[in-house]
C-alpha positions in Angstrom: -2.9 7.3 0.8 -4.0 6.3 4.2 -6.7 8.2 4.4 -8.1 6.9 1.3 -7.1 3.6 2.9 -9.5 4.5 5.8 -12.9 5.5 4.0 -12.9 2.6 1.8 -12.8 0.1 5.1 -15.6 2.4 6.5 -17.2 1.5 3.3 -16.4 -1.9 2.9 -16.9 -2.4 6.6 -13.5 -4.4 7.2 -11.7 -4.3 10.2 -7.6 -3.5 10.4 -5.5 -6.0 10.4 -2.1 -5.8 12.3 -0.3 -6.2 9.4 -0.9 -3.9 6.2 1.1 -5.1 2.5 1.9 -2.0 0.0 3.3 -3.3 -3.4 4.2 -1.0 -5.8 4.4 -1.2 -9.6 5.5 1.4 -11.8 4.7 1.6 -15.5 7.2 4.1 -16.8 5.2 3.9 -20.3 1.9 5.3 -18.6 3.8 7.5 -16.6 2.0 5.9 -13.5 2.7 4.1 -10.1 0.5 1.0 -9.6 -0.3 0.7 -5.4 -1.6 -2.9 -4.0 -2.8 -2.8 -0.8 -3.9 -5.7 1.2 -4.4 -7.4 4.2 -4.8 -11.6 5.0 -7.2 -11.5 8.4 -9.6 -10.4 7.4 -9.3 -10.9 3.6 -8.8 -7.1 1.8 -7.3 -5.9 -1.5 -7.3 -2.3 -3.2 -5.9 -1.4 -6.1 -5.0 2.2 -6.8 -3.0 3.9 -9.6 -1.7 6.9 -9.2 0.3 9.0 -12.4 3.2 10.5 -12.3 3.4 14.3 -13.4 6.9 14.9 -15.1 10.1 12.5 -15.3 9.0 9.2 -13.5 11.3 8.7 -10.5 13.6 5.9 -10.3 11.3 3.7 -7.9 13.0 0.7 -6.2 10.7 0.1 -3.1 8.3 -3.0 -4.6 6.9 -4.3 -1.2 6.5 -2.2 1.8 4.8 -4.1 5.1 3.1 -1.6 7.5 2.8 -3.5 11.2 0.4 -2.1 13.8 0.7 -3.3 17.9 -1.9 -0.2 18.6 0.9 1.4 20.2 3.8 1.5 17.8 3.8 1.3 13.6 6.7 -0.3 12.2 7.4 0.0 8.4 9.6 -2.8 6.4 10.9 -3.4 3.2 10.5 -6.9 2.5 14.1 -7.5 1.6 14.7 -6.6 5.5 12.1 -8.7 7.2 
């Protein structure tokens, strides 16, 4: 997911913010998992869907913040920041 993440900025040109937002909603009639991922400074949003092959997990995770010092990544769920 990343690594898609990375090529589009290439393509879109927009610079990494510190702090990365992953929301994630599933849609257990389409069998699919619904990924929004954005950034406030400076001003991105993707939307990605990806389908599920099989029974459709039971997903909880619905916001996962990604923070980058350059040195160390920190991953939180939102209900623990």
């Amino acid at each position: 997911m990343l690594a898609i993440d990375r090529q589009k900025r290439r393509e879109a040109e927009t610079e990494l913010d510190y702090l990365q937002i992953f929301e994630f909603n599933p849609d257990n009639q389409r069998q699919a998992i619904e990924v929004i991922h954005r950034q406030e400074e400076p001003f991105f949003i993707d939307y990605q869907t990806y389908t599920i092959k099989g029974k459709m997990p039971d997903f909880q995770i619905k916001k996962l913040w990604v923070i980058d010092d350059r040195s160390h990544q920190t991953m939180l769920l939102s209900e623990d920041y």
